[in-house]
C-alpha positions as CSV (number, residue, x, y, z in Angstrom):
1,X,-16.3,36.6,-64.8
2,X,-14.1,33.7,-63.5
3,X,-14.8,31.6,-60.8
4,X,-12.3,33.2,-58.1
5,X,-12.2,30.3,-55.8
6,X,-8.8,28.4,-57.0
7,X,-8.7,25.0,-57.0
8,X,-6.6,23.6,-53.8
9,X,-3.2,22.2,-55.1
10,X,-2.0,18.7,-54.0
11,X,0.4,19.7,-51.6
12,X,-2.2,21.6,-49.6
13,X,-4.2,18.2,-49.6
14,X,-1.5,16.5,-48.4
15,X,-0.5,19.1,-45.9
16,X,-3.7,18.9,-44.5
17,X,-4.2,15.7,-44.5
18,X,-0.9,15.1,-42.1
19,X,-2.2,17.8,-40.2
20,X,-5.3,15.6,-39.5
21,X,-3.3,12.4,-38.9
22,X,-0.9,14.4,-36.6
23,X,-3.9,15.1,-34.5
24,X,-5.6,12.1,-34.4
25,X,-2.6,10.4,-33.5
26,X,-1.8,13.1,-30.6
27,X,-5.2,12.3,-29.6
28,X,-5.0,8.9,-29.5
29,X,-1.7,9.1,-27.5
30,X,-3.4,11.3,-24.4
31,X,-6.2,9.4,-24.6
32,X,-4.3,6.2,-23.9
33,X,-2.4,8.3,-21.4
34,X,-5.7,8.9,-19.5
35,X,-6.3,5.3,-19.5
36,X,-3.3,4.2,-18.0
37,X,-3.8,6.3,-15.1
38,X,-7.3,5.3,-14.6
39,X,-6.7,1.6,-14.9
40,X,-3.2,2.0,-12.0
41,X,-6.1,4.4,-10.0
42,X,-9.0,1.2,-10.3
43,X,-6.0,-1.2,-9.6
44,X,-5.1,0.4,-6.0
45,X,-8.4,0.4,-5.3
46,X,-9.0,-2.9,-6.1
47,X,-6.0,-3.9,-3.4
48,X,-7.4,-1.9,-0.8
49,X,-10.7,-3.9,-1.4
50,X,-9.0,-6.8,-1.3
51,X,-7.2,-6.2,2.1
52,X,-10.5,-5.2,3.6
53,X,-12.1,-8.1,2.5
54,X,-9.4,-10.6,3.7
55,X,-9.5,-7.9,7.1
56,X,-13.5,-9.2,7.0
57,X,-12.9,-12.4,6.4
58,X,-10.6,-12.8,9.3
59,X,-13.2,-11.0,11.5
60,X,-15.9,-13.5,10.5
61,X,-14.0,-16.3,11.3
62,X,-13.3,-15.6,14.2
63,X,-16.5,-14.8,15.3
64,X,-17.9,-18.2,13.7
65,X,-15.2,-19.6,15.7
66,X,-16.5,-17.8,19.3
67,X,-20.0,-19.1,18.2
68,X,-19.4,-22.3,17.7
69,X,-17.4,-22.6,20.8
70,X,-20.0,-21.3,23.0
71,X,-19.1,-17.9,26.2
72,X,-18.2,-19.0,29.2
73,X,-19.9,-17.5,32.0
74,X,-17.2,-15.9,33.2
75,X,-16.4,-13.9,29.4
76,X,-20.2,-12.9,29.6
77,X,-20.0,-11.8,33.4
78,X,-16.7,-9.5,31.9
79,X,-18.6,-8.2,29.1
80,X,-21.8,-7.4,31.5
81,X,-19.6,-5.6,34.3
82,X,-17.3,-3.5,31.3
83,X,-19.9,-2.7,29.0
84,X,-23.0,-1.9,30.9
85,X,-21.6,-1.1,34.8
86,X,-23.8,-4.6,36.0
87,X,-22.6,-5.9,39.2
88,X,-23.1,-9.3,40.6
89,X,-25.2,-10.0,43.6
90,X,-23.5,-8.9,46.9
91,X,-20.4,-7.9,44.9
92,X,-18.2,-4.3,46.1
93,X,-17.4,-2.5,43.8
94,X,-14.6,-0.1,45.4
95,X,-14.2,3.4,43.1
96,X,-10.7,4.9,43.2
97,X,-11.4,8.8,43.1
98,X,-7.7,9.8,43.7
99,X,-7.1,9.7,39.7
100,X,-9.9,12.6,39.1
């Protein structure tokens, strides 16, 4: 008896073979798609870094600046009387209870 598996022609080979190519270069073509997007995606968020660090910078600065300068009694009376409710000595404080 004869071997019953034929022999695959050339132009199967080759058919196949495009096939494959086809593929890998469809592949390669979403793949790079997918990379592109990434990449613009890691690219905003690099901006938005950016402006939060520059946003931080500014902040610092100007709190090296206010050290350096020194409060004035006054700013750290302000902060005391807004932030915490402290009064000074034999100060009236008057309430207005008409807004409640």
């Amino acid at each position: 008896m004869a071997n019953s598996r034929k022999k695959p022609s050339g132009r199967n080979t080759r058919l196949i073979l495009k096939i494959g190519v086809l593929c890998a270069a469809f592949y390669a073509v979403i793949s790079l798609v997918q990379l592109q997007t990434q990449i613009a995606d890691k690219a905003a968020e690099v901006r938005a870094l950016d402006s939060q660090i520059e946003e931080s910078r500014s902040d610092n600065d100007a709190l090296r600046k206010q050290v350096e300068e020194g409060i004035s009694d006054d700013e750290i009376a302000a902060i005391a009387r807004n932030q915490y409710g402290y009064i000074m000595p034999n100060e009236r404080v008057f309430v207005d209870s008409s807004s409640r």
